[in-house]
Backbone of each chain as ProteinMPNN parsed JSONL, in Angstrom:
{"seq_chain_A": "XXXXXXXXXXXXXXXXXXXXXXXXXXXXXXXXXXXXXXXXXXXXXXXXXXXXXXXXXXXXXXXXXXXXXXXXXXXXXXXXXXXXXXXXXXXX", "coords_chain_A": {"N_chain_A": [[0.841, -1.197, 0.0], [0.218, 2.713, -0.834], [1.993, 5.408, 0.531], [0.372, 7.841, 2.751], [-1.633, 10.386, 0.933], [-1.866, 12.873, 2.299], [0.392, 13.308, 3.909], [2.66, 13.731, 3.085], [5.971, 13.342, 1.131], [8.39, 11.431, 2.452], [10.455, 12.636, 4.435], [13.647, 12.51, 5.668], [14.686, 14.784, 8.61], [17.098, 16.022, 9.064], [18.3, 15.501, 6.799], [17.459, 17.149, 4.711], [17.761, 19.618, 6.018], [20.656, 19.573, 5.715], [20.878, 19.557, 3.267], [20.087, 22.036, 2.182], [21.631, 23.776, 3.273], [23.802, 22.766, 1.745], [23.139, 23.721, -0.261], [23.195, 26.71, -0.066], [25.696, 27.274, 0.333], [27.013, 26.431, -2.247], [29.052, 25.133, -2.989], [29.546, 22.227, -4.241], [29.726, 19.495, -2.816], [30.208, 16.613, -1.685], [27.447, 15.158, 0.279], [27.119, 13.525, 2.962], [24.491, 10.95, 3.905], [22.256, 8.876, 6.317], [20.408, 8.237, 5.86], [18.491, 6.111, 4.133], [15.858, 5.488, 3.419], [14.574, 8.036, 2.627], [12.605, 10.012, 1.061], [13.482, 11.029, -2.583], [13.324, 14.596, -3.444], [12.586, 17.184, -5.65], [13.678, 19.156, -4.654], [16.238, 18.481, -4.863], [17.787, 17.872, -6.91], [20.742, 18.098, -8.667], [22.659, 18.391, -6.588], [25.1, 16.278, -4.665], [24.911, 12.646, -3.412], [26.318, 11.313, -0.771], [25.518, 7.998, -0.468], [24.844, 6.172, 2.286], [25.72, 2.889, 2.454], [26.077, 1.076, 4.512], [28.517, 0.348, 4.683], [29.764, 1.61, 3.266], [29.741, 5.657, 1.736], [27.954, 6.241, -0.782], [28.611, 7.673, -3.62], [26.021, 9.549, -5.027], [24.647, 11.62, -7.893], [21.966, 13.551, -8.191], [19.592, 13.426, -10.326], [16.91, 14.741, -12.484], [15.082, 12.49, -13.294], [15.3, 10.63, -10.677], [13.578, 11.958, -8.972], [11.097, 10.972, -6.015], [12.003, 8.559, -5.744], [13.884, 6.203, -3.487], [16.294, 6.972, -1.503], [17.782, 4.923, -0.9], [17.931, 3.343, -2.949], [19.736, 3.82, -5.091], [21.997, 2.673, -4.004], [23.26, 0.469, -3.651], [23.194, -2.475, -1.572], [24.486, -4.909, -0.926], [27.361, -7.206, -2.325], [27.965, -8.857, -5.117], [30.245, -11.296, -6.399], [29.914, -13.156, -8.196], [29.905, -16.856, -8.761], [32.788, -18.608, -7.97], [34.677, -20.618, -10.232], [34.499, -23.207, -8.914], [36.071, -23.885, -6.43], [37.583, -26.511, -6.199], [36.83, -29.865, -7.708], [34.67, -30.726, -5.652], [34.648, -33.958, -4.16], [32.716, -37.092, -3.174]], "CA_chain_A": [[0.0, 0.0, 0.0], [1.215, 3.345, -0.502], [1.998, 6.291, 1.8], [-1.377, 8.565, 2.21], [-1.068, 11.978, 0.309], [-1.647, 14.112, 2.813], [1.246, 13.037, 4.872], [3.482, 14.558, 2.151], [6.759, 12.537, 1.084], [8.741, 10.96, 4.015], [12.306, 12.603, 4.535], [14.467, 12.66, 7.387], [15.425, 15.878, 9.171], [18.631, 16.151, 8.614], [18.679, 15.66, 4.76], [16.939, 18.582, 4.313], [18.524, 20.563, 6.631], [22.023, 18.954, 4.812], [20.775, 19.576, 1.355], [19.691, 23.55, 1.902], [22.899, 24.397, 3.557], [24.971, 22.764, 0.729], [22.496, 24.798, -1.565], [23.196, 28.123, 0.38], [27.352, 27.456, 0.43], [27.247, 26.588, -3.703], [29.937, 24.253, -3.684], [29.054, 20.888, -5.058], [29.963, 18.457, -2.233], [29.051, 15.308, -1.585], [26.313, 15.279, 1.254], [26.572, 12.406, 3.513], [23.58, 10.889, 4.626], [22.524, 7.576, 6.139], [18.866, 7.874, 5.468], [18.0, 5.564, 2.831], [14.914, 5.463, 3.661], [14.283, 8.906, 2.484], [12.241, 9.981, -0.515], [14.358, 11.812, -3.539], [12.821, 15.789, -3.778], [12.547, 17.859, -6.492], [15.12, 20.556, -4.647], [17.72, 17.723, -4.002], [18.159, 17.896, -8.015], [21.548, 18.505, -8.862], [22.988, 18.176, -5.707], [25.606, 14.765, -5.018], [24.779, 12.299, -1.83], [26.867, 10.135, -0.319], [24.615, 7.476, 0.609], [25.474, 4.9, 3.254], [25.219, 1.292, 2.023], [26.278, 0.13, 5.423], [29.856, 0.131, 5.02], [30.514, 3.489, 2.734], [29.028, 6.47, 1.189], [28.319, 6.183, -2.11], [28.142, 9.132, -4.033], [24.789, 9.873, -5.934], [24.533, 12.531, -8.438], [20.729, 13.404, -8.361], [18.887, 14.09, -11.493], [15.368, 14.667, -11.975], [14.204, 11.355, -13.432], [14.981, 9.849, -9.509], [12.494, 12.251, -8.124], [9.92, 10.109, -5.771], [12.33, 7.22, -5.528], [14.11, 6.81, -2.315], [17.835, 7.418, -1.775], [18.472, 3.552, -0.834], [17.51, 2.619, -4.453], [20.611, 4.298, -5.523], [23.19, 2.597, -3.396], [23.411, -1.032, -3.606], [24.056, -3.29, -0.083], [25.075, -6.301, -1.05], [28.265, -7.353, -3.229], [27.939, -10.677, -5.52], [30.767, -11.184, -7.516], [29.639, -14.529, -9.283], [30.411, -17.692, -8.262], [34.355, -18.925, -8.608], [34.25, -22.28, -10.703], [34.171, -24.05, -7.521], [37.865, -24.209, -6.194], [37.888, -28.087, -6.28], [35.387, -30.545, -7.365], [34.435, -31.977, -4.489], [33.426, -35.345, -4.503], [32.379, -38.01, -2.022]], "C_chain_A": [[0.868, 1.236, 0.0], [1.098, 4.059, 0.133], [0.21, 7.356, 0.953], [-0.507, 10.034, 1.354], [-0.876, 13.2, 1.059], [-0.72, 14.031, 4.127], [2.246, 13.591, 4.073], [4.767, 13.303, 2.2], [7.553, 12.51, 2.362], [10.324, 11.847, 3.547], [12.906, 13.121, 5.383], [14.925, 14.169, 7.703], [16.142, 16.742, 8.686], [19.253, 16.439, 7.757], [18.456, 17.027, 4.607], [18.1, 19.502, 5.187], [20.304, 20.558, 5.802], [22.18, 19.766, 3.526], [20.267, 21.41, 1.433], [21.099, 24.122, 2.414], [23.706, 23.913, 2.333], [24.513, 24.048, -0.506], [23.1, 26.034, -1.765], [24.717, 28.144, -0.297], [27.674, 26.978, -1.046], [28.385, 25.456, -3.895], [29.299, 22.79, -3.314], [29.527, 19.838, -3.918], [29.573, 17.379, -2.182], [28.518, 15.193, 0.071], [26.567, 13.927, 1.791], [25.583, 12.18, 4.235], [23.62, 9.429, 4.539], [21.37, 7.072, 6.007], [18.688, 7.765, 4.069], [16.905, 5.469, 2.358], [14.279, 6.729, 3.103], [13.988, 9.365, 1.112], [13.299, 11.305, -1.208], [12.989, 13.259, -3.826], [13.119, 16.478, -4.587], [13.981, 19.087, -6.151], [16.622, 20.063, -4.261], [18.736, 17.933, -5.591], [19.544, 18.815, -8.099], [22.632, 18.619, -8.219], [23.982, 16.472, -5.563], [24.998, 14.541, -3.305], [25.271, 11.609, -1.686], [25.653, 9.481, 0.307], [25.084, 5.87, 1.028], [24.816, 3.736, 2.625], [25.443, 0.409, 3.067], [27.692, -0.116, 5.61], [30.605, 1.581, 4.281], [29.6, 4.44, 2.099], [28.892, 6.22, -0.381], [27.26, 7.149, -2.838], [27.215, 8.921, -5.649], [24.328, 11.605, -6.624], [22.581, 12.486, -8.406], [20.276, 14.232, -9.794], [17.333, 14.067, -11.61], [14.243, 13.428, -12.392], [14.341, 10.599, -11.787], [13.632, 10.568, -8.486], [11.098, 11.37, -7.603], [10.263, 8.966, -5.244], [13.32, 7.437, -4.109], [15.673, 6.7, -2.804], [18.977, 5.508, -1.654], [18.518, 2.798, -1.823], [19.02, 2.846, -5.35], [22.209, 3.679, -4.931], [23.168, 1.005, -2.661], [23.846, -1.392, -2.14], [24.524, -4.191, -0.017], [26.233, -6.137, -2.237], [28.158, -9.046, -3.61], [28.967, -10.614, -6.398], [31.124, -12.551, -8.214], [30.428, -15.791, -8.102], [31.581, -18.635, -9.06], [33.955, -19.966, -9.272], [34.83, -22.754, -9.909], [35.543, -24.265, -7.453], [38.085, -25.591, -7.37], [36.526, -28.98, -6.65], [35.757, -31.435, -6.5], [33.536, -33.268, -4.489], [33.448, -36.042, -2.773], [32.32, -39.297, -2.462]], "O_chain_A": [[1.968, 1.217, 0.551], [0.057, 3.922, 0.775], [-0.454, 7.512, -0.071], [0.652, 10.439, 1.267], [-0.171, 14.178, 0.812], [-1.014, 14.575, 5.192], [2.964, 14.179, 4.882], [4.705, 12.425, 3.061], [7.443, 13.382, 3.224], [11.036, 11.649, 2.562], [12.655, 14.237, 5.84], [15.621, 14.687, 6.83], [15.98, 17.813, 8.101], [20.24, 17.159, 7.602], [19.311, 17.885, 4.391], [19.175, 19.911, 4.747], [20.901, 21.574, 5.446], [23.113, 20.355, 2.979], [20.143, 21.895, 0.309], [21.585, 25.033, 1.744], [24.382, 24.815, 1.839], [25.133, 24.835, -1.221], [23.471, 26.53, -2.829], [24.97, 28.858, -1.267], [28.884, 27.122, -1.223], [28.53, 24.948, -5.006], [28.714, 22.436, -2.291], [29.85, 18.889, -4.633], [28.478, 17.103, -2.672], [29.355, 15.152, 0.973], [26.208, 13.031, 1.026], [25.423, 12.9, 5.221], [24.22, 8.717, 3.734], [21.106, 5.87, 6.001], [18.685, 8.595, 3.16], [16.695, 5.368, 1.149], [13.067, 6.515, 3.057], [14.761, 9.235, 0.163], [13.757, 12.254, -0.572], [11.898, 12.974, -4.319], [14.332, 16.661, -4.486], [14.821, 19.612, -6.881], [17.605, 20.603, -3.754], [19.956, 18.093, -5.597], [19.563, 19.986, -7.72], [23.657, 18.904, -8.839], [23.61, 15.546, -6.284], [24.742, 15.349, -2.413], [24.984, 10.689, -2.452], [24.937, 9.952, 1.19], [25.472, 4.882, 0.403], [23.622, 3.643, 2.339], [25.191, -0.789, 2.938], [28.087, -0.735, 6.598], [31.56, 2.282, 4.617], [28.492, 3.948, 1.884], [29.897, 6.012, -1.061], [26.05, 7.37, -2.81], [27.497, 8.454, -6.752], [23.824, 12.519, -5.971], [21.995, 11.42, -8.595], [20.591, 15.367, -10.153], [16.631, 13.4, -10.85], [13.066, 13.333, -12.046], [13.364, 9.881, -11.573], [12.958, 10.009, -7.621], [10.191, 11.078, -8.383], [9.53, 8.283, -4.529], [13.528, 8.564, -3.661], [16.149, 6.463, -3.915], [20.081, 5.117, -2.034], [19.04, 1.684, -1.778], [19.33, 2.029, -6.217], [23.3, 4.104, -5.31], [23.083, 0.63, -1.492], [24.71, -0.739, -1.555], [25.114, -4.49, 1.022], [26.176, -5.184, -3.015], [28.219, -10.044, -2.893], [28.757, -9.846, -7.338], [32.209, -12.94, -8.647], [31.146, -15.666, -7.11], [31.512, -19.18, -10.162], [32.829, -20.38, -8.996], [36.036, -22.793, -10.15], [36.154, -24.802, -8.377], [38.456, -25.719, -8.537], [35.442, -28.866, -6.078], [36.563, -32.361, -6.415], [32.349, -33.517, -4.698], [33.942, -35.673, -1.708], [32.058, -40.207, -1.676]]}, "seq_chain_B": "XXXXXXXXXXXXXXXXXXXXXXXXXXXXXXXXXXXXXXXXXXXXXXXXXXXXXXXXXXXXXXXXXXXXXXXXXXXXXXXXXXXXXXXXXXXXXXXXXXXXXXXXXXXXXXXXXXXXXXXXXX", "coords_chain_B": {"N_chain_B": [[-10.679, -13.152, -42.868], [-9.61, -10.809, -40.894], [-8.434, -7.826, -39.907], [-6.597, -6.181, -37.496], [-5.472, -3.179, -35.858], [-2.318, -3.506, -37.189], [-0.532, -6.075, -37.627], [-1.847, -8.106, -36.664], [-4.61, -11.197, -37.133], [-6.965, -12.434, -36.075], [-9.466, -15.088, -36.148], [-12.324, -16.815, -36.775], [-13.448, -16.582, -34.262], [-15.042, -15.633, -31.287], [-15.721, -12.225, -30.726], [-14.734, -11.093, -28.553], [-12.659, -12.595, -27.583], [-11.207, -12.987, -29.822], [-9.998, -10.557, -30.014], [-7.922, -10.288, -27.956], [-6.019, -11.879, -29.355], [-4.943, -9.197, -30.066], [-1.202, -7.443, -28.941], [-1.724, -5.931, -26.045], [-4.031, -6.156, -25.448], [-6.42, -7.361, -23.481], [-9.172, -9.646, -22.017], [-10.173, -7.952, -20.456], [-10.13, -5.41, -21.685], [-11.137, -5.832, -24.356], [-13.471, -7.286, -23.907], [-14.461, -4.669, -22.744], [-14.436, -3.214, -25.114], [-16.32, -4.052, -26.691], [-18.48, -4.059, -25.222], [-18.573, -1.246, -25.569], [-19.176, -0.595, -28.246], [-21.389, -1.553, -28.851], [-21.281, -4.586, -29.774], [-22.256, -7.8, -30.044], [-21.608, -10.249, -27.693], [-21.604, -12.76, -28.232], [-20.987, -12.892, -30.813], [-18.973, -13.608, -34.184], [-15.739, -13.204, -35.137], [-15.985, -12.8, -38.119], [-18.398, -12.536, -38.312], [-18.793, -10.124, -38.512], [-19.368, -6.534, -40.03], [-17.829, -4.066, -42.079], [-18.373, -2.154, -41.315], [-18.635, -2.301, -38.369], [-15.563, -3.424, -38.185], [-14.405, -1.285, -38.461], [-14.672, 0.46, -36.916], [-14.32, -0.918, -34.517], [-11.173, -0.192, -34.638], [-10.82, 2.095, -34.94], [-11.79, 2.781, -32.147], [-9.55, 1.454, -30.956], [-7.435, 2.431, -31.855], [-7.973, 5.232, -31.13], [-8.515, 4.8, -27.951], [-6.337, 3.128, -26.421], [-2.838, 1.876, -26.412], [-1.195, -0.321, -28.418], [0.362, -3.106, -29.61], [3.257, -2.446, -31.795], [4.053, 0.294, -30.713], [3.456, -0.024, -27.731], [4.867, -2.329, -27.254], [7.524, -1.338, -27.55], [6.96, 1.337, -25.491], [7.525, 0.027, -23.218], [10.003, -1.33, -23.29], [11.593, 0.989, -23.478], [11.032, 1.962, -20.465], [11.809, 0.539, -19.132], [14.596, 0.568, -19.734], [14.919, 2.895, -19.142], [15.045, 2.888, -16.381], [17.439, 1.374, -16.128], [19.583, 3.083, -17.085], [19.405, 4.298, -15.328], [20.809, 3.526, -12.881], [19.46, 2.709, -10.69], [18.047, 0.427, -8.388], [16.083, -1.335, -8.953], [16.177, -1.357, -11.469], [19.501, -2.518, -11.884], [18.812, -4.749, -11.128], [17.346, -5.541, -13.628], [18.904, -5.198, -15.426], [20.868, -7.694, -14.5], [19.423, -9.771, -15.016], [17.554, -10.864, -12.73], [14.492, -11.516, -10.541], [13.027, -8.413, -10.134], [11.443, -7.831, -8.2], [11.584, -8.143, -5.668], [11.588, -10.732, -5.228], [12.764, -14.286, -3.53], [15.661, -15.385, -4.507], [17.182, -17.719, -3.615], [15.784, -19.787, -4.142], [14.019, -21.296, -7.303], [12.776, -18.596, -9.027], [12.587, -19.223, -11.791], [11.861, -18.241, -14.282], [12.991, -15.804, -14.629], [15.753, -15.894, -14.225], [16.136, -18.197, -16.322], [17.094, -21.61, -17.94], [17.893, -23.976, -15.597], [21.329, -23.684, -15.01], [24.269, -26.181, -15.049], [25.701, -27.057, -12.1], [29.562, -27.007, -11.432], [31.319, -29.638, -10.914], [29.221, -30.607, -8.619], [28.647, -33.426, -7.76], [27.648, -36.929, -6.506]], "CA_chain_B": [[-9.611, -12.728, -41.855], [-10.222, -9.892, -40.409], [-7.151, -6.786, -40.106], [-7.344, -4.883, -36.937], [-4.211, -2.82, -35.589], [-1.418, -3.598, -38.086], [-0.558, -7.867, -38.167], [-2.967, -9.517, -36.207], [-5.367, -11.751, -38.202], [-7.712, -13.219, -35.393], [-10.339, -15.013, -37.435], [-13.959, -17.403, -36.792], [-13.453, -16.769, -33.107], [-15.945, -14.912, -30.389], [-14.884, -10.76, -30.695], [-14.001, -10.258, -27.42], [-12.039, -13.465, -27.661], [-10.299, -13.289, -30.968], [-9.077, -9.078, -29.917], [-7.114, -10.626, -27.029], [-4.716, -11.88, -29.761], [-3.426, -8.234, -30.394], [-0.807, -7.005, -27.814], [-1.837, -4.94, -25.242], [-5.789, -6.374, -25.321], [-6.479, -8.372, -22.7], [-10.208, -9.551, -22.118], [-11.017, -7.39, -19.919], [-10.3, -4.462, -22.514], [-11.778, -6.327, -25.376], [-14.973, -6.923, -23.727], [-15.145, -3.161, -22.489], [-14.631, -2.713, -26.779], [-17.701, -4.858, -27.164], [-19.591, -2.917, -24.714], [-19.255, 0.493, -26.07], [-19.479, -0.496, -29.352], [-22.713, -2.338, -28.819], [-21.23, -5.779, -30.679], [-22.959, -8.948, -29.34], [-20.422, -10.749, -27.579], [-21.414, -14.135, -28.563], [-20.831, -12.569, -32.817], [-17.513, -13.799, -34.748], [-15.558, -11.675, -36.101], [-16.112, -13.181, -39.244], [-19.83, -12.474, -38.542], [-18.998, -8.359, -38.155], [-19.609, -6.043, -41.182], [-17.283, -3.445, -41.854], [-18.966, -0.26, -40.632], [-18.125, -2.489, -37.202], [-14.884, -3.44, -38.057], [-13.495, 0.069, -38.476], [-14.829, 0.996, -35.493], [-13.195, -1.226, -33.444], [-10.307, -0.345, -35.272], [-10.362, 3.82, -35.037], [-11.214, 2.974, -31.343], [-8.049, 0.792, -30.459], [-6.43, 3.533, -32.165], [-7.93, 6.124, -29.837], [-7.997, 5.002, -26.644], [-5.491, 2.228, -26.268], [-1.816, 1.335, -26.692], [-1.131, -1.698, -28.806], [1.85, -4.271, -30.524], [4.862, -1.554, -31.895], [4.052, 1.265, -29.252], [3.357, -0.307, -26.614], [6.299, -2.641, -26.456], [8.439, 0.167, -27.292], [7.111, 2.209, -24.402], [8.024, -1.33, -22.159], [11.203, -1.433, -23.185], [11.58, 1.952, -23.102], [10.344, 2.172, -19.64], [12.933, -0.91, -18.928], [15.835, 0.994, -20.515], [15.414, 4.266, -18.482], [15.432, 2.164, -15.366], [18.887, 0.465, -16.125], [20.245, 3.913, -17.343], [19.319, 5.322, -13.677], [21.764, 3.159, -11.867], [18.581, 2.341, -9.344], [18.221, -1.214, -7.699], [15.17, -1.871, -9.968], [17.949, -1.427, -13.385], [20.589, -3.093, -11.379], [18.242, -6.207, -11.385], [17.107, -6.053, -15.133], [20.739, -5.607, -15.841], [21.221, -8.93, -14.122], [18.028, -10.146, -14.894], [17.087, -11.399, -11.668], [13.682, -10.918, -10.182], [13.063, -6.748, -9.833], [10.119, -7.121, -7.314], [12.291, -8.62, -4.251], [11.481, -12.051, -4.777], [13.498, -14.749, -3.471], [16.654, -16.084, -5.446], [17.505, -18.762, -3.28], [15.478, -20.896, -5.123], [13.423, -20.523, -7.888], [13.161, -17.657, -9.879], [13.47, -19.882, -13.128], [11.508, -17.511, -14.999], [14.031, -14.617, -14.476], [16.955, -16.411, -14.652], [16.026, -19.096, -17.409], [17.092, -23.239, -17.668], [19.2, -23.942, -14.744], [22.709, -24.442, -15.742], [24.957, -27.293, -14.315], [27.07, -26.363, -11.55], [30.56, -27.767, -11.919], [32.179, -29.957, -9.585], [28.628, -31.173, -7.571], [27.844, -34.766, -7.658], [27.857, -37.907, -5.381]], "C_chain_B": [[-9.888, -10.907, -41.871], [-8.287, -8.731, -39.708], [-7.016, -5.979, -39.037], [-5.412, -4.663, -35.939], [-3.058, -3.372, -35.971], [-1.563, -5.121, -38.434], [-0.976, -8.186, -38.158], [-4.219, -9.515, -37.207], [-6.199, -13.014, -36.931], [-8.966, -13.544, -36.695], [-11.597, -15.608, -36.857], [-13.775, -17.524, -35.053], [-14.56, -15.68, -32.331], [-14.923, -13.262, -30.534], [-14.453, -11.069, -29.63], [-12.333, -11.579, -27.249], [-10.286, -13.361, -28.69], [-9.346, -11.942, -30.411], [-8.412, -9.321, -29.153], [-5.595, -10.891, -28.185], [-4.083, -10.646, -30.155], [-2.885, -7.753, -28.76], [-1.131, -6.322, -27.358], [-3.532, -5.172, -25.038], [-5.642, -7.354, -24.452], [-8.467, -8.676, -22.591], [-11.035, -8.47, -21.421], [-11.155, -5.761, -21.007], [-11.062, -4.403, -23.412], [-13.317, -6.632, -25.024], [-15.396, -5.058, -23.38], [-15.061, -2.744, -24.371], [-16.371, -2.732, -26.891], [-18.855, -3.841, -26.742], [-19.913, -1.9, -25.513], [-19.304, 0.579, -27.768], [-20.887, -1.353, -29.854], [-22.219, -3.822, -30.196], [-21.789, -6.832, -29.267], [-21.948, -9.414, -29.047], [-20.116, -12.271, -27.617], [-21.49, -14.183, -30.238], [-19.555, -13.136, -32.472], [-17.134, -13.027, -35.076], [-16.097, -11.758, -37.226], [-17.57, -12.942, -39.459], [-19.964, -10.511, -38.624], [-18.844, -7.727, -39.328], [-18.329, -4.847, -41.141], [-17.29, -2.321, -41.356], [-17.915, -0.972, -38.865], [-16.738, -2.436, -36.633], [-13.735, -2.209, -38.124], [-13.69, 0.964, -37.64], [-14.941, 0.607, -34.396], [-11.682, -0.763, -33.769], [-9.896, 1.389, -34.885], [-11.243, 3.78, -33.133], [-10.318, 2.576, -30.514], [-7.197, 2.088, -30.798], [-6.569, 4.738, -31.549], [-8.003, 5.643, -28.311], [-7.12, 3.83, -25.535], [-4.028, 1.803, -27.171], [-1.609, 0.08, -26.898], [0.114, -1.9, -29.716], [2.676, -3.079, -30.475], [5.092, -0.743, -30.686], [3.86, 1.183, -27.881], [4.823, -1.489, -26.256], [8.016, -1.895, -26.819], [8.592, 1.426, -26.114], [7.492, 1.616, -23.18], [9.309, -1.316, -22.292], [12.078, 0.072, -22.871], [12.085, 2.623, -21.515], [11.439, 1.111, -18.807], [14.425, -0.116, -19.086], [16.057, 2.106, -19.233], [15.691, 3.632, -16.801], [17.203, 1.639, -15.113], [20.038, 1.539, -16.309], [20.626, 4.736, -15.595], [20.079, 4.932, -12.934], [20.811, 2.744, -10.467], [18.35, 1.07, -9.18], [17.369, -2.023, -8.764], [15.824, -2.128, -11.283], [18.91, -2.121, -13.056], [19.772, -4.863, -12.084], [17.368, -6.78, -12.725], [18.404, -5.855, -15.682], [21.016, -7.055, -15.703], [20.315, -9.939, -14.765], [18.044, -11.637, -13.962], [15.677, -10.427, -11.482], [13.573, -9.233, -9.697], [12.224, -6.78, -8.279], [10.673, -8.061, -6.174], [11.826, -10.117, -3.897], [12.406, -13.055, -4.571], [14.343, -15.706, -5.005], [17.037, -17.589, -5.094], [17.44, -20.338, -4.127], [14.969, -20.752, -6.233], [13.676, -19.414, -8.848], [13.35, -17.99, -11.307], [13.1, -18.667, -14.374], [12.493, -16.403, -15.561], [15.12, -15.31, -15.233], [17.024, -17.371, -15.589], [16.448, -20.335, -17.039], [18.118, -22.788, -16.897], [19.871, -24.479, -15.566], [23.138, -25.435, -14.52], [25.955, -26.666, -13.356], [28.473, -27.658, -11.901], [31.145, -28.396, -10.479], [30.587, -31.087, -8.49], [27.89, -32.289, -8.379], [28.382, -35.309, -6.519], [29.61, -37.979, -5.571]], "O_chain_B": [[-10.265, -10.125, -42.743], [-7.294, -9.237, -39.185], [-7.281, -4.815, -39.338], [-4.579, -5.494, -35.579], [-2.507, -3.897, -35.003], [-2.392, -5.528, -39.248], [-1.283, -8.903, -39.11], [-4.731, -8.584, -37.829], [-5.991, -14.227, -36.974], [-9.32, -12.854, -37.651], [-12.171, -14.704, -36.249], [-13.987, -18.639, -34.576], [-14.885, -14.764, -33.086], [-13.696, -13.215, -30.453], [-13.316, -11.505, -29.808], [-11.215, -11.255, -26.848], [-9.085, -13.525, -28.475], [-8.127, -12.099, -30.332], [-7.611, -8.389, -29.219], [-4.491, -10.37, -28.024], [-2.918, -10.676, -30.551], [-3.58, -7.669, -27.747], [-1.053, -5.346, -28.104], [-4.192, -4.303, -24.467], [-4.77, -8.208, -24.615], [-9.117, -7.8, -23.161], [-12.196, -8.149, -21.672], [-12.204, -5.117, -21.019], [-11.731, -3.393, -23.631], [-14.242, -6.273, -25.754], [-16.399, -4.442, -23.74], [-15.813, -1.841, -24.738], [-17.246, -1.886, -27.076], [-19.683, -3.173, -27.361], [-20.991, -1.61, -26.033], [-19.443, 1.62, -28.409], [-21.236, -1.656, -30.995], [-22.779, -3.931, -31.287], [-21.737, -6.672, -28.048], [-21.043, -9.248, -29.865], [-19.106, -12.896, -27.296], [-21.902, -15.149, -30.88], [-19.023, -13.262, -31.368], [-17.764, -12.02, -35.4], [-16.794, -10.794, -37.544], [-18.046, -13.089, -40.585], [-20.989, -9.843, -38.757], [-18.017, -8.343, -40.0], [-17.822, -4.735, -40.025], [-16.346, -1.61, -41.013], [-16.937, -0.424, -38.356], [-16.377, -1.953, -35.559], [-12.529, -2.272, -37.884], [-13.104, 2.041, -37.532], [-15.405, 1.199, -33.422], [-10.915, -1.111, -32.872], [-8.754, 1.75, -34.598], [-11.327, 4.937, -32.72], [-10.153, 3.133, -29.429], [-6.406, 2.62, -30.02], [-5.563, 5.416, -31.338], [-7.392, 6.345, -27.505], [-7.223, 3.72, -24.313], [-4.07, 1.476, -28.357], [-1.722, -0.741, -25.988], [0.699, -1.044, -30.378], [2.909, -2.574, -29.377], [5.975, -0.917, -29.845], [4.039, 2.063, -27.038], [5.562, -1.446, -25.273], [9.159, -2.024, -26.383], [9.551, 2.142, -25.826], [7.77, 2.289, -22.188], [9.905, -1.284, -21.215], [13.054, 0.145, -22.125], [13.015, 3.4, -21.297], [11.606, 1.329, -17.607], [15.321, -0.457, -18.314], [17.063, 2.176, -18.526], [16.64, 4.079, -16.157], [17.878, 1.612, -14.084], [21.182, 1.297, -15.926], [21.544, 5.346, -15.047], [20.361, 5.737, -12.047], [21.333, 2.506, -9.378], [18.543, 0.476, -10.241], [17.744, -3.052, -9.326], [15.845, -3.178, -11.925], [19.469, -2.562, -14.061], [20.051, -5.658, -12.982], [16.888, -7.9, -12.903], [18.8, -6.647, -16.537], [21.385, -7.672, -16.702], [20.796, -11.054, -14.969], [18.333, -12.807, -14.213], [15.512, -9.277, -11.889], [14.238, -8.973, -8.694], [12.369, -5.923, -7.407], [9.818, -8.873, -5.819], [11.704, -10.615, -2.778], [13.229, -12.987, -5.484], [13.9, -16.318, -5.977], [17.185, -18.483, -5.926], [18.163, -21.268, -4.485], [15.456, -19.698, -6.64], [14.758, -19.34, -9.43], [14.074, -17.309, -12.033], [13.921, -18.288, -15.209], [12.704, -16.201, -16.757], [15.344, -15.322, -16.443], [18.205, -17.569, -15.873], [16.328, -20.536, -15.83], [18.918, -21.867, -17.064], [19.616, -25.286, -16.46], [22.609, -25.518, -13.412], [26.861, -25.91, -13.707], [28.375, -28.772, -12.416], [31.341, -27.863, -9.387], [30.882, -32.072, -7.812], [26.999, -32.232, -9.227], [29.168, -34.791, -5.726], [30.283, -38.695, -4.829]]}, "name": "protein", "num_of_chains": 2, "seq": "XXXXXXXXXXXXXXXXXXXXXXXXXXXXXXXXXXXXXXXXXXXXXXXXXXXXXXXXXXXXXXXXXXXXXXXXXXXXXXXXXXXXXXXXXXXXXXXXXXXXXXXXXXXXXXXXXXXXXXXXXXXXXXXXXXXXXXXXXXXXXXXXXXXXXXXXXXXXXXXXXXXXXXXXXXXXXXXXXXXXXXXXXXXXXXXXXXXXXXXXXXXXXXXXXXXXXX"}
């Protein structure tokens, strides 16, 4: 189900507060935040975010097709990097 | 045979029936055709005159997406996903399930014929 409308999009505190001060000070940083959870806004556009995957920031350029989507969509948590051809075949 | 939105050639079958074979008709669309075009929905096509058939035909073409344009706006719609770098593109990149269903097992659909792993027998 999704969120009601008149609760307006969900986003943490902080971000905001994060993302208007980088606005104010003009230089392009990368924003760390660890709310993933937090929906992508129209005034984040253009702006970079480090966003925590749990072990590092990983920096997200925002453009305006992510608007709506959240910031954890952008910043993978898991690492698969295939499976080796099996050391050894093991037998029995 | 009967001509309706570019290839398809449904033919001595029930309308609402036969319009399922073009893409993007499903029955429930194809009967709402029937409806508002007052066709009986136990006629053939093969039983429909042409005044009818060109007006199922000019309204598929107004108020429904079908075959070229519609799986152009799917893939499309697929593409801009994978371009975005977002979890949903990550996993049609891979093509693994998008909608968080388990991998563990399963999934054949996604991932296609299992392959052989190497190395596991008795």
């Amino acid at each position: 189900m999704g969120r009601s409308i008149w609760k307006g999009p969900f986003v943490e505190g902080y971000v905001l507060k994060k993302a208007e001060k980088a606005r104010e000070s003009g230089r392009n940083e990368v924003i760390k935040i660890w709310s993933r959870k937090s929906t992508i806004l129209p005034q984040f556009v253009g702006l970079t975010f480090g966003v925590y995957n749990g072990k590092k920031h990983i920096p997200v350029l925002v453009s305006e097709e992510m608007i709506g989507q959240k910031f954890g969509e952008y910043s993978p948590t898991r690492t698969y990097y295939g499976h080796a051809a099996d050391k050894k075949v093991k037998r029995k | 045979m009967a001509r309706i939105a570019g290839v398809n050639l449904p033919t001595g079958k029930r309308v609402p029936i036969a319009l399922t074979y073009v893409h993007g008709i499903g029955s429930g669309t194809a009967h709402k055709i029937c409806q508002e075009l007052r066709i009986p929905l136990l006629s053939k096509l093969n039983e429909l005159d042409d005044v009818q058939l060109s007006a199922i035909r000019e309204y598929i073409a107004a108020n429904t997406m079908v075959e070229g344009d519609l799986r152009r706006e799917k893939s499309m719609n697929i593409k801009r996903l994978m371009d975005l770098g977002c979890y949903r593109g990550l996993r049609h990149r891979r093509g693994l399930p998008v909608r968080g269903q388990r991998t563990h097992t399963n999934a054949r659909t996604r991932k296609g014929p299992s392959r052989a792993i190497a190395g596991k027998k008795k």
